[in-house]
C-alpha angles and dihedrals in degrees: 000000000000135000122251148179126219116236104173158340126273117217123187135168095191119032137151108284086254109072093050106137099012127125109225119205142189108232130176114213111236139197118229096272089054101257111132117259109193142349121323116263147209108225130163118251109232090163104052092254127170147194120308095018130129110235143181096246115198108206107175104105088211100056092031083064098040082053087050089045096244132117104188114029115096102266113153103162138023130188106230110174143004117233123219102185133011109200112187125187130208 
């Protein structure tokens, strides 16, 4: 699981059945002091998450479709969770 940070909607009026009902997001994957750490990506939202906030991305295609309960359409990442705080020791 990595952090994230939602950047933005997806919206789409022909897309793959799939994804029918699904919410698509932007999100930018993040380290744990908030600099981005690798390519945006499109993930489905499965928390009711937004723009600007902070999630739990899960970015393996096998257990984001095992999340989504599929085991053949073409899910690579899932939002999970919202986080509301990050402490980090030192």
């Amino acid at each position: 699981m990595k952090l994230a940070k939602v950047i933005g909607n997806v919206v789409s009026t022909m897309k793959h059945p799939c994804y029918k009902g699904l919410k698509i997001l932007m999100v930018q994957p993040i380290d744990h002091l908030g600099k981005s750490d690798g390519p945006v990506v499109l993930s489905c939202d499965h928390a009711g998450a937004g723009p600007g906030e902070i999630v739990l991305l899960q970015q393996d295609g096998n257990a984001a479709r095992e999340l989504l309960g599929t085991k053949h359409d073409p899910f690579h990442s899932v939002i999970v969770g919202i986080v509301d705080q990050i402490d980090v020791e030192k």
